[in-house]
DRENGUFI-618322 format. One line per 10 residues: number of its first residue (from 1); their letters; for each residue x, y, z of N, C-alpha, C, CB. Coordinates in Angstrom, 3 decimals. Glycine has a CB too. Layout:
NUM> A> X,Y,Z,X,Y,Z,X,Y,Z,X,Y,Z | ...;
//
This chain:
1> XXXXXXXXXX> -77.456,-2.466,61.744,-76.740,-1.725,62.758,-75.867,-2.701,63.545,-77.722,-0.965,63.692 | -74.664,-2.077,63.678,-73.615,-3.142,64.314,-73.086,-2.376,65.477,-72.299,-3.645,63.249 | -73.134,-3.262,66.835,-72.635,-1.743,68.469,-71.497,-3.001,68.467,-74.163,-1.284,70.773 | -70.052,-2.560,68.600,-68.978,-3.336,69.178,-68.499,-1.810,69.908,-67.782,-4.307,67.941 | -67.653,-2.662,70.873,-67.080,-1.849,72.212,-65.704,-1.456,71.488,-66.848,-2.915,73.885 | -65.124,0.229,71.930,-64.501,0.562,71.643,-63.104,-0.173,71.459,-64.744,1.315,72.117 | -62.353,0.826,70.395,-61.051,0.244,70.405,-60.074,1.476,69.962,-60.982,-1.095,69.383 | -58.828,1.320,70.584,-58.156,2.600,70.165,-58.087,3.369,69.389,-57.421,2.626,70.098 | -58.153,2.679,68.336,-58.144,3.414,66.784,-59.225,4.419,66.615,-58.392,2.309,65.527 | -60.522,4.165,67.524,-61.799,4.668,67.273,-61.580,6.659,68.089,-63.175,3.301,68.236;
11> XXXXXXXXXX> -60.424,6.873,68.742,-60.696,7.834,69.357,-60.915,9.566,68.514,-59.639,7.656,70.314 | -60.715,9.417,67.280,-61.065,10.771,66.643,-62.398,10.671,66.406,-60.320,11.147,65.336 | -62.746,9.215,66.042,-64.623,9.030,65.860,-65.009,9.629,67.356,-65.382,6.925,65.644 | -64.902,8.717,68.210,-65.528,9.070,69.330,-65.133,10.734,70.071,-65.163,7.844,70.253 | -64.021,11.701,69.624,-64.159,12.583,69.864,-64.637,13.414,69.225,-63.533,12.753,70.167 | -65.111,13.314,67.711,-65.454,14.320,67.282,-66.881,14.292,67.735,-65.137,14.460,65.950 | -67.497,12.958,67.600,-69.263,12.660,67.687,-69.055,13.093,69.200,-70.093,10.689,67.327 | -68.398,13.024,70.554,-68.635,13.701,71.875,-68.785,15.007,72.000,-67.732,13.479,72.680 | -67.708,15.573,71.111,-67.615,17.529,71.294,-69.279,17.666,70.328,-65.548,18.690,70.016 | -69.534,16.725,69.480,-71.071,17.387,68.576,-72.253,16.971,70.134,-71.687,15.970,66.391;
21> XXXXXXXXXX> -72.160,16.239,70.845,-72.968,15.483,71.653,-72.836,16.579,72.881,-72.441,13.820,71.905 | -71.718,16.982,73.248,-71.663,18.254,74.227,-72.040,19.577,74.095,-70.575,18.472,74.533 | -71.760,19.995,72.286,-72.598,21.330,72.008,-73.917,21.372,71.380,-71.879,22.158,71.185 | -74.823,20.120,71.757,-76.116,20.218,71.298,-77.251,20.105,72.403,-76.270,19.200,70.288 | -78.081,20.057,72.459,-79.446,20.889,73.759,-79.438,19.027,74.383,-81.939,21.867,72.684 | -78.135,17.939,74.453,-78.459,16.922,75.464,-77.771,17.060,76.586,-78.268,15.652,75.049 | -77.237,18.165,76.519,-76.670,18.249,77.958,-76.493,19.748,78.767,-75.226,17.604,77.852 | -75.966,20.059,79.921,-76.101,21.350,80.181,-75.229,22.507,79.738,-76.141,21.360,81.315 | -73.971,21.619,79.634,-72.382,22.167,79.363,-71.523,21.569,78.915,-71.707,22.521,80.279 | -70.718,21.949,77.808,-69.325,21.262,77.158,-68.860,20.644,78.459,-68.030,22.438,76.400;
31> XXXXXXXXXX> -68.413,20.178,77.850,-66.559,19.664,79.027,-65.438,19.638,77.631,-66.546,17.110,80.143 | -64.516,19.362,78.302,-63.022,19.756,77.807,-62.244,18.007,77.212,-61.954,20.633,79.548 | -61.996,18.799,75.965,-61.493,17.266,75.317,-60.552,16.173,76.312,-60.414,17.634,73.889 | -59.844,17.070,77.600,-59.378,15.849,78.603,-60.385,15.065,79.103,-58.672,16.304,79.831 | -61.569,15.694,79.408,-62.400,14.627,79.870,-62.619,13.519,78.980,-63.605,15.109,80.212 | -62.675,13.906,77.376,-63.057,12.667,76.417,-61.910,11.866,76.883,-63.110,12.933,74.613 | -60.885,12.266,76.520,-59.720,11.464,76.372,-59.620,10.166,78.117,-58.185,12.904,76.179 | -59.264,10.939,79.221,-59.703,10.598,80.202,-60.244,8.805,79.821,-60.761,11.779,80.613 | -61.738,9.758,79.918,-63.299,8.603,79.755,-62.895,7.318,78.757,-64.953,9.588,78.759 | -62.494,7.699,77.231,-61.742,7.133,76.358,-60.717,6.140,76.467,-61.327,7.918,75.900;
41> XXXXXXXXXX> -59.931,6.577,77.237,-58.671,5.857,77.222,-59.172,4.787,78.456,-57.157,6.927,77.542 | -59.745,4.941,79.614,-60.269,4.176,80.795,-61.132,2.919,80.468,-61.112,5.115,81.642 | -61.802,3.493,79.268,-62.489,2.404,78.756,-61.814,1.652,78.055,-63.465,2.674,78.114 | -60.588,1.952,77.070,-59.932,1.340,76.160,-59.043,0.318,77.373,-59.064,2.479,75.061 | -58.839,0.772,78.150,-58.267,0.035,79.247,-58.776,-0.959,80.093,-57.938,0.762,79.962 | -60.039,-1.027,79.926,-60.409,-1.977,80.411,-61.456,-1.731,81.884,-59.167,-2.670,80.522 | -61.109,-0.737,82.475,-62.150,-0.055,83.463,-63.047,-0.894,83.742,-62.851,1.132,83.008 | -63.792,-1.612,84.924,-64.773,-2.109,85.191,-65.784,-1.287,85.446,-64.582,-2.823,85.968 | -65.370,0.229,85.600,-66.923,1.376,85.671,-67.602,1.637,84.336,-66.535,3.123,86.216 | -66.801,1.325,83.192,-67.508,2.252,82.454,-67.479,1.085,80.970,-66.622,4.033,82.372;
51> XXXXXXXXXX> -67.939,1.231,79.872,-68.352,0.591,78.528,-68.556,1.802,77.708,-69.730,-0.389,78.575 | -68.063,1.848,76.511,-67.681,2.295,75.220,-68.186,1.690,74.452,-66.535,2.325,74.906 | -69.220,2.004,73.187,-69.465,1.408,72.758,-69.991,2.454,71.106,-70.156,0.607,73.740 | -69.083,2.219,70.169,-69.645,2.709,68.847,-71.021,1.784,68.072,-68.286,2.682,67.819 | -71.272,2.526,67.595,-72.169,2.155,66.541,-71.943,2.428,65.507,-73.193,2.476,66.595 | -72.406,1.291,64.423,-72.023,1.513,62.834,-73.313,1.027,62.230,-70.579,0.573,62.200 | -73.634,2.048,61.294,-74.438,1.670,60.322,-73.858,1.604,59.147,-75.428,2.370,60.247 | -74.358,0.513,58.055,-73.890,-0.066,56.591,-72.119,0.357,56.460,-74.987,0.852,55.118 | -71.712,-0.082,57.144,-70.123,0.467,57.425,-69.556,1.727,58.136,-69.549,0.663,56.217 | -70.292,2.365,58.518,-69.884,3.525,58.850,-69.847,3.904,60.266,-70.556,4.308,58.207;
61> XXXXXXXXXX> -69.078,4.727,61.043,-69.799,4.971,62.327,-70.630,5.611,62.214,-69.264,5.432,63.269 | -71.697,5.582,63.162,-73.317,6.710,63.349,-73.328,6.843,64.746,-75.136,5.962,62.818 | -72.544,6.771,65.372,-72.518,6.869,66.784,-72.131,6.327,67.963,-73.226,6.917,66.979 | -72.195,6.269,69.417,-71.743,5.840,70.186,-72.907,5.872,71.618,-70.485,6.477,70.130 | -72.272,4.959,72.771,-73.133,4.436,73.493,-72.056,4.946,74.865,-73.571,2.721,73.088 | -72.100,5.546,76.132,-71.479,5.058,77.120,-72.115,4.934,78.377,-70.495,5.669,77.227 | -71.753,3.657,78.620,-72.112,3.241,80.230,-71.471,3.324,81.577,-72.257,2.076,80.277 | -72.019,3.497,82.522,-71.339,3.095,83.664,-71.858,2.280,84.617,-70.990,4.031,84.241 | -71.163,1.852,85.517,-72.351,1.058,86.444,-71.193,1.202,87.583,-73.046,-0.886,85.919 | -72.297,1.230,88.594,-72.490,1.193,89.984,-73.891,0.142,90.611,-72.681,2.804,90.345;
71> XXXXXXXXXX> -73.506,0.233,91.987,-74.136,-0.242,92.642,-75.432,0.107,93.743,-73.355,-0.610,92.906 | -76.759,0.157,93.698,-77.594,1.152,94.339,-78.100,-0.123,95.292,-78.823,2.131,93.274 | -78.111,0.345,96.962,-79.035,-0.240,97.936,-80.539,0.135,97.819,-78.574,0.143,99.267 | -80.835,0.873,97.242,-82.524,1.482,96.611,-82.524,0.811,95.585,-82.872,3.200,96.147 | -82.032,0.214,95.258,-82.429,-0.607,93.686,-82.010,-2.311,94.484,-80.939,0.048,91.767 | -81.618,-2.081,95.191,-81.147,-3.962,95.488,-80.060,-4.413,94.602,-82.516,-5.217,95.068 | -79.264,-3.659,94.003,-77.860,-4.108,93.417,-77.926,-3.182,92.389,-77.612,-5.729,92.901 | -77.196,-4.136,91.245,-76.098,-3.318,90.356,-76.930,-2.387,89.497,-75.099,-4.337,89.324 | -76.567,-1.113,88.707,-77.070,-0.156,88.191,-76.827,-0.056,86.942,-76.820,0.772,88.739 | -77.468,0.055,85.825,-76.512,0.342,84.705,-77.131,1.889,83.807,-76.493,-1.237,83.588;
81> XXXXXXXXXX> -75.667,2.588,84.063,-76.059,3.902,83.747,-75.976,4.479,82.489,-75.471,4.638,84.442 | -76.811,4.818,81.419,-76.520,4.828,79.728,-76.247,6.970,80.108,-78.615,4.009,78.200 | -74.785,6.587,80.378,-74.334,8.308,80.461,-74.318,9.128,78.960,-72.541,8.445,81.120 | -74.126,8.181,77.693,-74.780,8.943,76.797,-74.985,8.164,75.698,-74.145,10.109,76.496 | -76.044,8.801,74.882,-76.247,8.193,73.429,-76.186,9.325,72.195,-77.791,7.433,73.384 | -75.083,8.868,71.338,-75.084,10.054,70.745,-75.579,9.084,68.887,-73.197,11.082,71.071 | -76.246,9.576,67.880,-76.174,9.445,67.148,-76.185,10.638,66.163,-76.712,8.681,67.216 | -75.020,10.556,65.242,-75.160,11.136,64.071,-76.051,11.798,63.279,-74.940,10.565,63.588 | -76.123,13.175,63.156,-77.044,13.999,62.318,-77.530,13.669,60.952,-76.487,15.142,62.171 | -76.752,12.395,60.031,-76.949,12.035,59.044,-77.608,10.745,59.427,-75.882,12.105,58.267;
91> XXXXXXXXXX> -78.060,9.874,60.595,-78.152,8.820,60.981,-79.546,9.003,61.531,-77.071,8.406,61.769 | -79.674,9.982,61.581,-80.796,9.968,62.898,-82.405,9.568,62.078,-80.878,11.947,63.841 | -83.212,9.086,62.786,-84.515,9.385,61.948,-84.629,7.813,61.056,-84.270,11.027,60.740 | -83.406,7.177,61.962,-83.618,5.633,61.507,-83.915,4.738,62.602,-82.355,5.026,60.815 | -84.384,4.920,63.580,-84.972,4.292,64.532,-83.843,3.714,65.758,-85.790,3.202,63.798 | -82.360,4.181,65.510,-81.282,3.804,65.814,-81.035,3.913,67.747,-80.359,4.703,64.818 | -81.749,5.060,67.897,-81.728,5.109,69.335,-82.781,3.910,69.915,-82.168,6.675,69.822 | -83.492,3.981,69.330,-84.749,2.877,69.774,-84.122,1.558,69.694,-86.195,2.859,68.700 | -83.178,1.200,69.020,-82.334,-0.151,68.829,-81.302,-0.508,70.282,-81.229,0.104,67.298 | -80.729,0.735,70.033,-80.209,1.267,71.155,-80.527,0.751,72.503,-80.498,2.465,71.121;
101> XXXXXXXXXX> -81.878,1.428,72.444,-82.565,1.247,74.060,-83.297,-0.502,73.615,-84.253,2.957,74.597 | -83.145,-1.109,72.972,-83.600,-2.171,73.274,-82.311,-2.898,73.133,-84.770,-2.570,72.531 | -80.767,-3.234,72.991,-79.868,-3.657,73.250,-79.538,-3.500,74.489,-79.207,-3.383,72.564 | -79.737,-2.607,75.115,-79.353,-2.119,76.264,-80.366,-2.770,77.463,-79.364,-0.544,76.125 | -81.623,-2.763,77.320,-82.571,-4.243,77.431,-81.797,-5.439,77.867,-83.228,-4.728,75.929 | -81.956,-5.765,76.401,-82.107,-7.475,76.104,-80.404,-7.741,76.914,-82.260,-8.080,73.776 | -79.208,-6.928,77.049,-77.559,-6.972,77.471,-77.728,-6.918,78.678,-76.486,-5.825,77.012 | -78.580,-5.619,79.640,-78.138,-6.083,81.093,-79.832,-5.924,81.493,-76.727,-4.895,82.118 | -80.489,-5.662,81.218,-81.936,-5.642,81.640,-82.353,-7.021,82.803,-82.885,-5.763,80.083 | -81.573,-8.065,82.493,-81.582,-9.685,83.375,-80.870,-9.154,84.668,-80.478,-11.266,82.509;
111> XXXXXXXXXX> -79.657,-8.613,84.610,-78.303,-8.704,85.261,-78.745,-7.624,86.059,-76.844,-8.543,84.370 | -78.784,-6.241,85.702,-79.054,-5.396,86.254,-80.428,-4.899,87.233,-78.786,-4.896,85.440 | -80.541,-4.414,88.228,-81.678,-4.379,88.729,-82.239,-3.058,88.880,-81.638,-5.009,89.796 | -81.384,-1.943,88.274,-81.932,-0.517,87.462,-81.324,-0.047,86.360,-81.880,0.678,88.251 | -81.978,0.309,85.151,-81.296,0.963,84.385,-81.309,2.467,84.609,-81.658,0.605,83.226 | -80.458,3.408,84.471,-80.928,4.406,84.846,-80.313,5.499,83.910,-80.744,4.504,86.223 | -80.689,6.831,83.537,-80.488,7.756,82.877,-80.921,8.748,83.036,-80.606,7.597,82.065 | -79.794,9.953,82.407,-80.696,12.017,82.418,-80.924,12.260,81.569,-80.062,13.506,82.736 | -81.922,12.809,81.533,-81.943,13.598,79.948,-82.487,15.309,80.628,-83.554,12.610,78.451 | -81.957,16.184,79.697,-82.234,17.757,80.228,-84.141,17.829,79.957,-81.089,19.245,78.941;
121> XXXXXXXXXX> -84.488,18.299,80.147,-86.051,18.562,79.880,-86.582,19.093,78.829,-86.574,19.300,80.699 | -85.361,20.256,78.119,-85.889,20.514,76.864,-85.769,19.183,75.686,-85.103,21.831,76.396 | -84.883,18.402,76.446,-84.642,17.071,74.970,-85.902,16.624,74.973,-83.436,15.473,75.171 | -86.931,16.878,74.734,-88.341,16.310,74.729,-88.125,14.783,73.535,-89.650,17.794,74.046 | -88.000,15.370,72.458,-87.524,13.811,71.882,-86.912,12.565,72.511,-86.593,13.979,71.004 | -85.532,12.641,73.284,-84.540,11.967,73.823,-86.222,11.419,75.027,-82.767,13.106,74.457 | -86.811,12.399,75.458,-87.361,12.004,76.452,-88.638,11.103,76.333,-87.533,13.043,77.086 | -88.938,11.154,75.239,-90.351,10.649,74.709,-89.718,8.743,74.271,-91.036,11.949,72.890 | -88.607,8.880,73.999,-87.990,7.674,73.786,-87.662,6.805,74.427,-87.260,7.731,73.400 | -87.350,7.728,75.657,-87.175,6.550,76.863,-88.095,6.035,77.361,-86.598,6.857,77.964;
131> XXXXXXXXXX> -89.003,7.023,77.386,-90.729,6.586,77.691,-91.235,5.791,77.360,-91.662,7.191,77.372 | -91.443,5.809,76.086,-91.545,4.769,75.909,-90.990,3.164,75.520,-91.973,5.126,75.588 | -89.874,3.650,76.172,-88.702,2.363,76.381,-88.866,1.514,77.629,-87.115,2.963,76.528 | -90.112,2.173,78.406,-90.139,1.523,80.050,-89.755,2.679,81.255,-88.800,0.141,80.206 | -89.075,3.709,80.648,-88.407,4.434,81.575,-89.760,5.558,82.159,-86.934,5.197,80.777 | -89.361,5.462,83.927,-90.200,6.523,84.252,-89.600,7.806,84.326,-90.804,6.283,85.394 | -89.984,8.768,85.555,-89.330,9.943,85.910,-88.531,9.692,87.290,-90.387,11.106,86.009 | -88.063,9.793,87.417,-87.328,9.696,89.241,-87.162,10.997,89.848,-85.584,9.022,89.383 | -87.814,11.395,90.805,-87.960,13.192,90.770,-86.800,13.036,92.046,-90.004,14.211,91.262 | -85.974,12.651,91.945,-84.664,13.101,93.039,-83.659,14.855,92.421,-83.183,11.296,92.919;
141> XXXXXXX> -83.745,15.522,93.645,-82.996,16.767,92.572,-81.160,16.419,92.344,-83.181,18.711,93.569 | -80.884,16.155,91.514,-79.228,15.791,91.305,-78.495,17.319,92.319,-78.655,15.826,89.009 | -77.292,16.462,92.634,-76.667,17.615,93.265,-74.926,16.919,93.187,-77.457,17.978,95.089 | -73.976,17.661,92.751,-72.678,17.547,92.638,-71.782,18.852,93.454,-72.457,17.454,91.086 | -70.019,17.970,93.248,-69.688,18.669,93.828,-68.420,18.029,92.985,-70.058,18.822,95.254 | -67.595,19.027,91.894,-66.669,18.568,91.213,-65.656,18.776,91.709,-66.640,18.864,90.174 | -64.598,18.089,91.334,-62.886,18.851,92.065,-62.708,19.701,91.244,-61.283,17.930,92.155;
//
């Protein structure tokens, strides 16, 4: 398994594997291919909020990684947020997320002083993984307010 950070060329990979990652039970609701593009292009740009990151297995893509980070005074500094992990329906069932969550470790696990992530409640899988990745529960209720 090979994770290098996006690059322009990659944006039909990374949109098609996002729209499969938005209409499957890891999240609550689609969003709209501007948001990929948006997210996409910010990262291709260089953005200090956010990291892009495909994954390839034996040549191929199998998926993608994105981060963000911020800064939490409840954590004592910087945050690093794994906003999604998507792997491939032909990919899956190779231990790839678990690689995943231990790159994501061993890369800012030093640097960072929370890692942090959502997962919906029915992803019981997604959730059993993080679990046993180190991750607890954080019972704060999320609350937004979009433009």
């Amino acid at each position: 398994m090979i994770l290098r950070d996006f690059v322009a060329s990659d944006w039909e990979i990374y949109r098609d594997f996002s729209k499969d990652f938005y209409s499957g039970g890891a999240t609550l609701h689609s969003i709209g291919e501007e948001n990929m593009r948006a997210t996409f292009q910010a990262v291709c740009d260089g953005t200090p909020y956010a990291r892009g990151v495909i994954i390839e297995q034996q040549g191929k893509p199998a998926g993608y990684v994105l981060l963000s980070f911020t800064w939490s005074n409840e954590a004592g500094g910087e945050v690093v947020i794994l906003e999604e992990l998507y792997v491939a329906p032909e990919f899956r069932g190779q231990k790839m997320g678990s690689a995943v969550m231990d790159w994501l470790t061993d890369t800012y696990g030093q640097k960072a002083m929370r890692l942090r992530l959502e997962v919906c409640k029915e992803n019981v899988g997604a959730m059993h993984l993080y679990e046993k990745k180190g991750f607890t529960r954080l019972d704060y209720i999320q609350m937004v307010r979009d433009k």
